[in-house]
DOSE-546296 format. One record per residue (C-alpha): residue number from 1; z, x, y. Coordinates in nm, 4 decimals. Example, Ala and Ser with C-alpha at 12.3 -4.5 7.8 and 13.67 -1.06 7.14 Angstrom:
residues 2
rec n 1&z 0.7800&x 1.2300&y -0.4500
rec n 2&z 0.7140&x 1.3670&y -0.1060
END
This chain:
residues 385
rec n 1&z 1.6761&x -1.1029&y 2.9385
rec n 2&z 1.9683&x -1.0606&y 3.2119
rec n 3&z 2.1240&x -0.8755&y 2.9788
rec n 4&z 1.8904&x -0.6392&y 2.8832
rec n 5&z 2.0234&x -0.3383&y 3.1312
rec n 6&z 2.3819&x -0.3584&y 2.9834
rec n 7&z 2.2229&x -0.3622&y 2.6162
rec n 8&z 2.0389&x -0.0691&y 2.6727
rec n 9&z 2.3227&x 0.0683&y 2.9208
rec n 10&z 2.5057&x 0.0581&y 2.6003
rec n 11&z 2.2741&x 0.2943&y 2.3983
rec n 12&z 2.2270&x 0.5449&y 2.6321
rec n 13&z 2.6028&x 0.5537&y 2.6822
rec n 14&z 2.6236&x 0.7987&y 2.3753
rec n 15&z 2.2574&x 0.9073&y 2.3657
rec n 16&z 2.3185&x 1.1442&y 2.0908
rec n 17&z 2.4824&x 0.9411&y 1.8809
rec n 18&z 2.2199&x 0.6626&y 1.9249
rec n 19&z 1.9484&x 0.8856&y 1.8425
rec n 20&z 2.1142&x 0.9832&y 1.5047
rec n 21&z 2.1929&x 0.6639&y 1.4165
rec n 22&z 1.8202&x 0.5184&y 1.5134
rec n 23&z 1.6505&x 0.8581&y 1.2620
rec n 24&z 1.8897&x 0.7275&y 0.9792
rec n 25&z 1.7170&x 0.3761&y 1.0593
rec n 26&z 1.3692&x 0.5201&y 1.0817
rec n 27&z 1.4072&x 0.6994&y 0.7216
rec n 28&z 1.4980&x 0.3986&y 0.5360
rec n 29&z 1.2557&x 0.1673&y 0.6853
rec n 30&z 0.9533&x 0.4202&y 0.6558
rec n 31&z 1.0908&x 0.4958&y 0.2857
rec n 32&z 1.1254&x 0.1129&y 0.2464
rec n 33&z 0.7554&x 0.0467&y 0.3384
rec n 34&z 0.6362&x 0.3367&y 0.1230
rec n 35&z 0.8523&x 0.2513&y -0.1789
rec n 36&z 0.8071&x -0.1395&y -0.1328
rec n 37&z 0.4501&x -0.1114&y -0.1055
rec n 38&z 0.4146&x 0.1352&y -0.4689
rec n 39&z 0.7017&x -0.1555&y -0.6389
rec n 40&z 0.4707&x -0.4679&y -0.5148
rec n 41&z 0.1722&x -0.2517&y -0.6210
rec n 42&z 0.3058&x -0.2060&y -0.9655
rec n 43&z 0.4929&x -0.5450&y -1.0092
rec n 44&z 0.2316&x -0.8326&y -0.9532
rec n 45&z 0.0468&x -0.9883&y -1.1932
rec n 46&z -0.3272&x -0.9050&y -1.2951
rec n 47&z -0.5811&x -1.0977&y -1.1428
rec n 48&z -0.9568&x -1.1072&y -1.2624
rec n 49&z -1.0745&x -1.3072&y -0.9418
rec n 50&z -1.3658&x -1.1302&y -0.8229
rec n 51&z -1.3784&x -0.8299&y -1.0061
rec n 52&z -1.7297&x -0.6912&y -1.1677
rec n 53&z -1.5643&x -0.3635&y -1.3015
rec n 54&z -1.3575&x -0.3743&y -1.6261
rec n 55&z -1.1729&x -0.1109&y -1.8129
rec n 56&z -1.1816&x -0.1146&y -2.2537
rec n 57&z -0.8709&x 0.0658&y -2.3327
rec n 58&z -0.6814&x 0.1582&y -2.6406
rec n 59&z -0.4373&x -0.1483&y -2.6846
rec n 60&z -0.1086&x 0.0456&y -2.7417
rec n 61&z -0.0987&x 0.4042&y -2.5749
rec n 62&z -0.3472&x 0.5212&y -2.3119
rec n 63&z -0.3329&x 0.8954&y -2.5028
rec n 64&z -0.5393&x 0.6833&y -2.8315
rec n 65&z -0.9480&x 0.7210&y -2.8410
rec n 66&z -1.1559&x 0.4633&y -2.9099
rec n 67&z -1.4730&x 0.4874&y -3.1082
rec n 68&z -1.8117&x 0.5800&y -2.8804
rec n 69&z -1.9786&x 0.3505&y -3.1403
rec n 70&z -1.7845&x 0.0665&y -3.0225
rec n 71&z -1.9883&x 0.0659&y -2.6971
rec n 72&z -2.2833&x -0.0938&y -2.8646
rec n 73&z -2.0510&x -0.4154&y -2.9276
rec n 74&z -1.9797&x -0.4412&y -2.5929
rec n 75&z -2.2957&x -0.4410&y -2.4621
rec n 76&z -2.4066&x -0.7087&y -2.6890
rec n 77&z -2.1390&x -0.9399&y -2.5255
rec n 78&z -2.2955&x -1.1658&y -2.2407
rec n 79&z -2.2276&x -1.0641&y -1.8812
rec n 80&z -2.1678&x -0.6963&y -1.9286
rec n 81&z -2.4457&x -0.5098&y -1.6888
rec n 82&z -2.3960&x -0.1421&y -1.7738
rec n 83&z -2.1937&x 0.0436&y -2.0276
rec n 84&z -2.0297&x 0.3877&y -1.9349
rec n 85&z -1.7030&x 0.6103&y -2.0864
rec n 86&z -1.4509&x 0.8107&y -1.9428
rec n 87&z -1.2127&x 1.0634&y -2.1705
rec n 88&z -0.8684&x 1.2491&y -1.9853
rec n 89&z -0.9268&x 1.6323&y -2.0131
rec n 90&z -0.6184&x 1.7841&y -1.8619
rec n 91&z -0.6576&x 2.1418&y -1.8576
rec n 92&z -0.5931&x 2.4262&y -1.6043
rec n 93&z -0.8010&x 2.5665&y -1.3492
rec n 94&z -0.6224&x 2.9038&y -1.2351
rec n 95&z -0.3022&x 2.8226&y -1.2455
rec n 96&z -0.0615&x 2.5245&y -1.3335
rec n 97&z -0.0357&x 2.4254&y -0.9382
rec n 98&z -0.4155&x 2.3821&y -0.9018
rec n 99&z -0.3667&x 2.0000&y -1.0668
rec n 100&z -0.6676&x 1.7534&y -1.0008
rec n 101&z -0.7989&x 1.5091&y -1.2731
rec n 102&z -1.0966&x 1.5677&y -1.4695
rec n 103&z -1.3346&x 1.3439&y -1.6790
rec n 104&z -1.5899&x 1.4311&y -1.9637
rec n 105&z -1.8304&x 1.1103&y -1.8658
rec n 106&z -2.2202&x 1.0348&y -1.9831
rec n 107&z -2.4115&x 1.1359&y -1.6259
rec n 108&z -2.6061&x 0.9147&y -1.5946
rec n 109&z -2.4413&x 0.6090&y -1.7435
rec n 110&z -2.1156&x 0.6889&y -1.5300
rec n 111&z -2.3738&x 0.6926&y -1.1949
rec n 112&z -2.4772&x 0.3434&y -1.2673
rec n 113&z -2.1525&x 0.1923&y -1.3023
rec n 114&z -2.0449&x 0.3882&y -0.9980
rec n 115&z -2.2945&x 0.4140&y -0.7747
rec n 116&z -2.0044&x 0.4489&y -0.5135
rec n 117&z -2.0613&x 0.8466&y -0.6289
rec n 118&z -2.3036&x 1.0042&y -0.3812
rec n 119&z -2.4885&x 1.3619&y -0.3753
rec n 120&z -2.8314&x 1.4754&y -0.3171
rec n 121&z -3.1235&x 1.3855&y -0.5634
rec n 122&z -3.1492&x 1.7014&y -0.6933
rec n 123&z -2.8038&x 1.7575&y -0.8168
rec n 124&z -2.7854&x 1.3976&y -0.9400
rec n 125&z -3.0526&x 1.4987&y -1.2430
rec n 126&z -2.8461&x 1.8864&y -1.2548
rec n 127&z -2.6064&x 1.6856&y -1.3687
rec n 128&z -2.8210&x 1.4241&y -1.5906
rec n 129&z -2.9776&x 1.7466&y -1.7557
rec n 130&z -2.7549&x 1.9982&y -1.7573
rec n 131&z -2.4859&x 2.0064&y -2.0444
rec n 132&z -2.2686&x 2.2544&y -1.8869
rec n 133&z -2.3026&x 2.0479&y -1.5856
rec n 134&z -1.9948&x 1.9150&y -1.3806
rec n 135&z -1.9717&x 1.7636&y -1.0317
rec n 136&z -1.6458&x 1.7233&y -0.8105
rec n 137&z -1.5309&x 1.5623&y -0.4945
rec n 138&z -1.6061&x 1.7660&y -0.1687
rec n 139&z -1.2660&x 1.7705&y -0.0650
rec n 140&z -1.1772&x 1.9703&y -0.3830
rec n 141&z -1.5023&x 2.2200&y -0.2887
rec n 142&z -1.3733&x 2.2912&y 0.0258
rec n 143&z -0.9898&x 2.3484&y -0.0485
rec n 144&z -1.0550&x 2.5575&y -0.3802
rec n 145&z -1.4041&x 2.7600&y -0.1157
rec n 146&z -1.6408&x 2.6036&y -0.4465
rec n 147&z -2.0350&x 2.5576&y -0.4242
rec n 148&z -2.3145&x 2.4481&y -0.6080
rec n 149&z -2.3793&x 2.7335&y -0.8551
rec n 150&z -2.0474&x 2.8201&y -0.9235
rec n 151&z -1.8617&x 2.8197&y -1.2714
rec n 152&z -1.5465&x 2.6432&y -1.3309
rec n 153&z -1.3532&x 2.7950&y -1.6011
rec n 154&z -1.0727&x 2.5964&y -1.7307
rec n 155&z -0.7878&x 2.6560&y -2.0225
rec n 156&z -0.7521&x 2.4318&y -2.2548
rec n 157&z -0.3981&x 2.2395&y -2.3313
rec n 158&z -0.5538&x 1.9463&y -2.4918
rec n 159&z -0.8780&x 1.9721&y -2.6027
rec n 160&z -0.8935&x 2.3449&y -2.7949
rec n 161&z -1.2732&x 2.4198&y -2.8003
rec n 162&z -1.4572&x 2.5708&y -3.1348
rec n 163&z -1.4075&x 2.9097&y -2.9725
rec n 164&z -1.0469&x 2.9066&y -2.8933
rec n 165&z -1.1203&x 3.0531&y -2.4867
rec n 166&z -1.1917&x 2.8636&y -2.1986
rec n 167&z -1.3791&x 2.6041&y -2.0965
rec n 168&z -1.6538&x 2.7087&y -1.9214
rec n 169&z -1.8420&x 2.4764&y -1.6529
rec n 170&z -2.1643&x 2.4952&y -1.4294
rec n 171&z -2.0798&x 2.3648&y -1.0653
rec n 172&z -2.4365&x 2.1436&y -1.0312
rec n 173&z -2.3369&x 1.9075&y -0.7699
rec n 174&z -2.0217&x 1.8160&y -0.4966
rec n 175&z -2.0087&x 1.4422&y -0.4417
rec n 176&z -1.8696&x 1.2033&y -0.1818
rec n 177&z -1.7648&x 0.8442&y -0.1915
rec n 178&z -1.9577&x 0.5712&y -0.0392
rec n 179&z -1.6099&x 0.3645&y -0.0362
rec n 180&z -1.2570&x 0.4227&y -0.1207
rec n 181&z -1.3118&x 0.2382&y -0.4591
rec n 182&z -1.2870&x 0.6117&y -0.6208
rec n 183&z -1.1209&x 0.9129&y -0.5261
rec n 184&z -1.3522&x 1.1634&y -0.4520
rec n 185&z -1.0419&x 1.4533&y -0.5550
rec n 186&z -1.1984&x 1.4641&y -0.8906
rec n 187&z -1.4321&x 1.6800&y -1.1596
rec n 188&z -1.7056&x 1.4865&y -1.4061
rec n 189&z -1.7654&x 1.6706&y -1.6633
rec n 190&z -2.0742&x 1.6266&y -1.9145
rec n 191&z -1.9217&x 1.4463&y -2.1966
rec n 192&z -2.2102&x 1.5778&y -2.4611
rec n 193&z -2.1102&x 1.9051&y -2.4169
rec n 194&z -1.7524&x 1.8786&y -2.4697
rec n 195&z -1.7797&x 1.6197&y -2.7417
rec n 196&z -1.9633&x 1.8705&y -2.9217
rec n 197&z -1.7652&x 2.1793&y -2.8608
rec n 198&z -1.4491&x 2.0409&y -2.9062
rec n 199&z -1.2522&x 2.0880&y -3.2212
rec n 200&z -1.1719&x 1.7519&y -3.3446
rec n 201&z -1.1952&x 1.3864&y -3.2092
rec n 202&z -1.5208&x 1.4241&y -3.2143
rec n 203&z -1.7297&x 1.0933&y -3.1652
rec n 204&z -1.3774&x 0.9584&y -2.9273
rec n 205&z -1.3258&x 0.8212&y -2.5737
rec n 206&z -1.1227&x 0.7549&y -2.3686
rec n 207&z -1.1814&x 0.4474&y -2.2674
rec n 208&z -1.4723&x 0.2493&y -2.0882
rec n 209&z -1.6156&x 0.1569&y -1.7979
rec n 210&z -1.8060&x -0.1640&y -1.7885
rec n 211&z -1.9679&x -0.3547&y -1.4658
rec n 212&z -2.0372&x -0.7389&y -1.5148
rec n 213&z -2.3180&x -0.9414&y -1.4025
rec n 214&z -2.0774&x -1.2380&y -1.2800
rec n 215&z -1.7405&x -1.1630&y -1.1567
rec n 216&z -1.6385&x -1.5433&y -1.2192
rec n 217&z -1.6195&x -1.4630&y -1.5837
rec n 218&z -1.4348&x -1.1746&y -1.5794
rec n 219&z -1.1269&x -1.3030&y -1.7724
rec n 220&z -1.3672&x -1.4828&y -2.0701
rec n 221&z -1.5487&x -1.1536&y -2.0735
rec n 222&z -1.2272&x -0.9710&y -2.1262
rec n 223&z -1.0826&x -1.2187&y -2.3850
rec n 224&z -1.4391&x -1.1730&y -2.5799
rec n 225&z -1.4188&x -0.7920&y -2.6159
rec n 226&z -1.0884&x -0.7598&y -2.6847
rec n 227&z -1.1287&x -1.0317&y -2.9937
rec n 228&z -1.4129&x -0.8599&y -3.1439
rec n 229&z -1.1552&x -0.5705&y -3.1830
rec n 230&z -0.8712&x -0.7851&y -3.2910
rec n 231&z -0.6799&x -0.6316&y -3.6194
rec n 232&z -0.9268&x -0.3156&y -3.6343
rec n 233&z -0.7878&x 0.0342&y -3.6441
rec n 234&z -0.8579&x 0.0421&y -3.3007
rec n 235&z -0.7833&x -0.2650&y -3.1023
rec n 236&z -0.8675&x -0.2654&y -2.7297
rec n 237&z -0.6903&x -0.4074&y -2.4159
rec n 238&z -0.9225&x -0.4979&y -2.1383
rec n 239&z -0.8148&x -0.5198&y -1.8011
rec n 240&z -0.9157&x -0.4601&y -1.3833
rec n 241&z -0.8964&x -0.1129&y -1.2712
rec n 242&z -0.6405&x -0.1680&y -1.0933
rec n 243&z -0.4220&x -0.3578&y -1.3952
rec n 244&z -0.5324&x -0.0198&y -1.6034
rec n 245&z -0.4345&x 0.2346&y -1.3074
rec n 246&z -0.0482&x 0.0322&y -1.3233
rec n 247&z -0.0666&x 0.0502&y -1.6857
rec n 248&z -0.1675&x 0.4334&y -1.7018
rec n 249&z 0.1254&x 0.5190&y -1.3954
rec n 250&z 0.4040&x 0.2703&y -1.5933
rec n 251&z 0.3779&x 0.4912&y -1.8810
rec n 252&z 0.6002&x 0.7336&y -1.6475
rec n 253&z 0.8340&x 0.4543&y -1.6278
rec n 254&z 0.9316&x 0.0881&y -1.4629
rec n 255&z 0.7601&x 0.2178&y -1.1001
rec n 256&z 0.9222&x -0.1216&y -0.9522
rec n 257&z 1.2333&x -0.0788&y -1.1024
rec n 258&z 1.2773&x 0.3202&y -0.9804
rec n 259&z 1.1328&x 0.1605&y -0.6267
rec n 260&z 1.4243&x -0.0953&y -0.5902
rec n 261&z 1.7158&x 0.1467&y -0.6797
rec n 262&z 1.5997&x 0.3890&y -0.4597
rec n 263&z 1.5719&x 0.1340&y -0.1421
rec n 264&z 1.9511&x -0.0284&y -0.2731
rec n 265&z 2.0856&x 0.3023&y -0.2967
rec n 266&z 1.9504&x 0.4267&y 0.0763
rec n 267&z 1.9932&x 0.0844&y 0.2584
rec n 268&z 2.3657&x 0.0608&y 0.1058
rec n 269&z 2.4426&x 0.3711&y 0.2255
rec n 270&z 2.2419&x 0.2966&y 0.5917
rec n 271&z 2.4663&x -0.0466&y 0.6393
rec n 272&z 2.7594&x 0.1933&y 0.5791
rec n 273&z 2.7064&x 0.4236&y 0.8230
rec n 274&z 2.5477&x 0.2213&y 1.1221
rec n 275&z 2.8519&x -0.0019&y 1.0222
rec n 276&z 3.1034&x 0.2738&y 1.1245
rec n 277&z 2.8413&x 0.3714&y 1.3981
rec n 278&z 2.9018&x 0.0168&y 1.5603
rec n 279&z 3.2746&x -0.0105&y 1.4743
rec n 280&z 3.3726&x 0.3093&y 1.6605
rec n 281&z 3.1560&x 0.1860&y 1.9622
rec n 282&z 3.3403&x -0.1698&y 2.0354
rec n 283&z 3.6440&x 0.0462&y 1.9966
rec n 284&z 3.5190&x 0.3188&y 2.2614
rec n 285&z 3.4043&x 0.0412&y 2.4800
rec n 286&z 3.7542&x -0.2222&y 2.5028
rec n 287&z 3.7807&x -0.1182&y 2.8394
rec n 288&z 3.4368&x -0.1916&y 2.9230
rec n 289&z 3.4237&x -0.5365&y 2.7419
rec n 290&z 3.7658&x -0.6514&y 2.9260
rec n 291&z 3.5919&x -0.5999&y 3.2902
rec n 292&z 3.3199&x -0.7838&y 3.2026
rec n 293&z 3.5148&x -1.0360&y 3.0621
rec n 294&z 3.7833&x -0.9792&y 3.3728
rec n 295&z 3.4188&x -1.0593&y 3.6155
rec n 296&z 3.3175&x -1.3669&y 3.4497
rec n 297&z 3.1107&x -1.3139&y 3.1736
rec n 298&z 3.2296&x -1.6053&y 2.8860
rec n 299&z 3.3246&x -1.5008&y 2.5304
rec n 300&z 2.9605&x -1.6179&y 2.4010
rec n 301&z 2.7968&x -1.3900&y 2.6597
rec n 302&z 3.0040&x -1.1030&y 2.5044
rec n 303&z 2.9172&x -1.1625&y 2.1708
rec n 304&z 2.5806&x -1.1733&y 2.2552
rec n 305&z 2.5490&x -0.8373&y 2.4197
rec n 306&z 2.7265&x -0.6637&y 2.0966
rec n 307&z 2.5303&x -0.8390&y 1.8439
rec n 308&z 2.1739&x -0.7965&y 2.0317
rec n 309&z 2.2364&x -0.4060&y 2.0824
rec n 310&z 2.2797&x -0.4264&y 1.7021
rec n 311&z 1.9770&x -0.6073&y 1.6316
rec n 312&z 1.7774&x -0.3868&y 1.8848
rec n 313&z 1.9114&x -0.0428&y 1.7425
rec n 314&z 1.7717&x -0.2094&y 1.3759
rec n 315&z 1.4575&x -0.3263&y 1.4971
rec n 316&z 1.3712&x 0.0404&y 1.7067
rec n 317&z 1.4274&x 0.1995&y 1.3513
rec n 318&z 1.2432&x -0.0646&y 1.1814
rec n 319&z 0.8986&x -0.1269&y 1.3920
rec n 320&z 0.8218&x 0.2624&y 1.3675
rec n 321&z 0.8928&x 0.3439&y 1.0688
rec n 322&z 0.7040&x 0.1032&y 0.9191
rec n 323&z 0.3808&x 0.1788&y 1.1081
rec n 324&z 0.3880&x 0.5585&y 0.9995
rec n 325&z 0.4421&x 0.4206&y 0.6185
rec n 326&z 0.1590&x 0.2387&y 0.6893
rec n 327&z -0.0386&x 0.5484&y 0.8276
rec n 328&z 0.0763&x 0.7458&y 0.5367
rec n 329&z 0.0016&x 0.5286&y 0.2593
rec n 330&z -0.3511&x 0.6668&y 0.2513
rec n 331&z -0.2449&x 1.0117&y 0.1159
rec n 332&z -0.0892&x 0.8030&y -0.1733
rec n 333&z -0.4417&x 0.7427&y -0.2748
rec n 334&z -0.5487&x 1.0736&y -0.2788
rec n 335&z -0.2933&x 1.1727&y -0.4457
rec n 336&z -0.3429&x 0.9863&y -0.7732
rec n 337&z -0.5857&x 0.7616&y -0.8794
rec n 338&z -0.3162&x 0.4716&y -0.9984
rec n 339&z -0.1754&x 0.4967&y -0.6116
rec n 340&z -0.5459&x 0.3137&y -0.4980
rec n 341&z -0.3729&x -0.0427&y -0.5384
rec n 342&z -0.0814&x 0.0853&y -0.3251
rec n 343&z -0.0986&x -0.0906&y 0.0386
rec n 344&z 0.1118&x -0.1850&y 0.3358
rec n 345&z 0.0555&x -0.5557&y 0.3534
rec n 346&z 0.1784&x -0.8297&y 0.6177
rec n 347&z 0.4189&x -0.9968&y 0.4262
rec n 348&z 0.5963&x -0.6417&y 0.3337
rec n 349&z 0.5675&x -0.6218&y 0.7494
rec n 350&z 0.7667&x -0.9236&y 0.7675
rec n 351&z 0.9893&x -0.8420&y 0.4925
rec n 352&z 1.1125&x -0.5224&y 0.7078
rec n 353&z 1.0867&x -0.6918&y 0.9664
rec n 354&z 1.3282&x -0.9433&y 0.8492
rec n 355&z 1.5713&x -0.7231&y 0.6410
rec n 356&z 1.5961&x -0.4894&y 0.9668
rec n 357&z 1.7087&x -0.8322&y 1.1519
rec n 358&z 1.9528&x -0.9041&y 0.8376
rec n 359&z 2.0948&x -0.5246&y 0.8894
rec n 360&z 2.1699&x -0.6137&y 1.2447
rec n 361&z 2.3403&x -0.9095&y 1.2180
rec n 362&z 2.5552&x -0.7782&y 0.8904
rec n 363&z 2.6161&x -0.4790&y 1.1031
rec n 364&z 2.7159&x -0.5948&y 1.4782
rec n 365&z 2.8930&x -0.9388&y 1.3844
rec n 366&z 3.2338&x -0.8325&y 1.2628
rec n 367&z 3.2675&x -0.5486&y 1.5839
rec n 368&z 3.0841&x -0.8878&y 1.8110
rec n 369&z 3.3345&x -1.1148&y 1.7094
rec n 370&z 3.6276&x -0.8580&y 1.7448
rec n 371&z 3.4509&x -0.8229&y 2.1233
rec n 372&z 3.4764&x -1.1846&y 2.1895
rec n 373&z 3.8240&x -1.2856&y 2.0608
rec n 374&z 3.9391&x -0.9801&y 2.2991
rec n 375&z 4.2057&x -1.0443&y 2.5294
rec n 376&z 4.1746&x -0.9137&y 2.8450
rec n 377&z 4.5384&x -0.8096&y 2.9491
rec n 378&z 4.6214&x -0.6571&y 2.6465
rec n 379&z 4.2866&x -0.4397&y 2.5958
rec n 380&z 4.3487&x -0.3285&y 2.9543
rec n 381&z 4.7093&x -0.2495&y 2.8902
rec n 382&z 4.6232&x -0.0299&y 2.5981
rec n 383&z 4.3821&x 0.1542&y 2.7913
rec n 384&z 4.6349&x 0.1913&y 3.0593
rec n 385&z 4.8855&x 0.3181&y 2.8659
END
């Protein structure tokens, strides 16, 4: 700690400099714990501990149906609860900007299983009744100035209906979630109506959406369904959520893989540049190191001071950034429903933590070890001369 005024002497020394050099730090770190968390997200393994909500999906591509018919298997196996189906309906509402997902779904079935969903009484049976009906989250009411009463009208780039126009939906309730288990930026649709008035696929889902009495047996329960489908037309692949949400965002790619070459990519080039940064201030600072050394501070003491202002630029560009990428994840959630999974954790803390600490000592050793075999006469002569 004696040492501390001279360490932080030596930042403010070229303030401006410093503050460029600690932004470049913030970026990468607050990229790095945005990034890391999505690549951990969509990297580890599925894990049935503790889960009582299952997704029954098409086996090979997430854009197959799956027969509605099938649902009366499932419900025949032991342990599943409630039964409920969910089909993608893409579409646009205005224009091609105005993007939020929405789900033909039974009312009242979907409820059940998600009972997370909340909304008065009264527009809880609109929507049971009401085959026009649809519902949505009431952050998307209040952006797009919706209300109860109101009719959606959507086009159609997927599902073309009998009369070739639009889609054509009754606003009967805005909902709100009782937890963050499902993104309330969303529209339910009634799937009767649309399974009738669409043009083909008639009889089709999605996939579905099962709860389970005991969430010890999750995995036997998944391994049952998935064999009573084995070598059909339609085999099924049953999984968490939160496996299904990686599988339906990996069909835009290898997430972890994209993650990783974006954070080698920045943090190469970082270690570059704060590696010049810290090169060109030893040089600037021979004079400066020679009096010390010219006062009695030892060769250790020198190498010290140079390699802990490294460390301590690292580490003021690391702890920040990591706490806004930690503040920001949230939005990730909202954004897309496969981003839910996506979370800061304390090991990924620890990891920047520790690869900020890495960055300093790669960084400030070669100009603290220059500082330290420095000889005094000649470093003064130069600067004499």
């Amino acid at each position: 700690m004696k040492y501390a005024g001279l360490i932080w002497g030596a930042l403010y020394r070229k303030p401006v400099r410093s503050a460029l050099t600690l932004a470049s730090l913030f970026i990468a770190f607050l990229l790095f714990g945005l990034l890391h968390s999505v690549s951990v997200a969509f990297s580890q393994g599925i894990s049935f501990s503790g889960v009582d909500r299952l997704i029954v999906a098409p086996k090979y591509s997430i854009i197959d149906d799956i027969p509605l018919s099938y649902s009366r298997q499932i419900k025949s196996v032991d342990g599943v609860e409630l039964i409920a189906h969910q089909s993608w309906f893409g579409g646009t509402y205005q224009d091609n900007k105005q993007f939020f997902p929405r789900w033909p779904v039974p009312p009242k079935e979907f409820m059940e299983v998600y009972p997370e969903l909340m909304m008065p009484d009264e527009q809880r049976e609109a929507f049971i009744n009401t085959r026009t009906g649809a519902i949505i989250g009431k952050d998307l009411a209040e952006s797009y100035g919706l209300k109860v009463g109101d009719k959606i009208p959507l086009i159609a780039d997927i599902w073309v209906n009998k009369d070739n126009g639009p889609w054509i939906f009754d606003l009967v309730g805005i909902f709100e979630a009782g937890d963050d288990s499902i993104s309330i930026d969303q529209m339910f649709m009634n799937y009767a109506f649309f399974d009738e008035y669409r043009q083909d696929s008639q009889g089709g889902v999605g996939t579905f959406v099962i709860r389970i009495s005991d969430p010890d047996r999750t995995a036997a329960i998944a391994a049952e369904i998935d064999a009573m489908f084995a070598n059909s037309a339609d085999e099924t692949k049953t999984t968490t959520e939160k496996a299904y949400n990686q599988m339906f965002a990996n069909q835009i790619g290898d997430i972890a893989f994209i993650m990783t070459g974006i954070l080698s990519a920045v943090f190469f080039t970082i270690l570059l540049l704060t590696g010049n940064t810290m090169s060109q201030a030893i040089r600037e600072r021979i004079p400066e190191l020679a009096i010390l050394k010219t006062i009695g501070f030892t060769n250790i003491s020198v190498l010290f001071i140079v390699l802990a202002e490294s460390l301590l630029i690292a580490l003021v560009g690391c702890i920040p950034g990591l706490v806004i990428a930690h503040l920001l994840i949230p939005g990730l959630a909202g954004a897309a429903p496969f981003f839910e999974a996506v979370e800061i954790t304390p090991t990924i803390y620890l990891q920047g933590i520790g690869l900020a600490l890495l960055l300093g000592i790669l960084v400030g050793l070669p100009p603290a070890l220059r500082a330290m075999r420095l000889n005094i006469v000649d470093a003064l002569g130069e600067h004499a001369t």
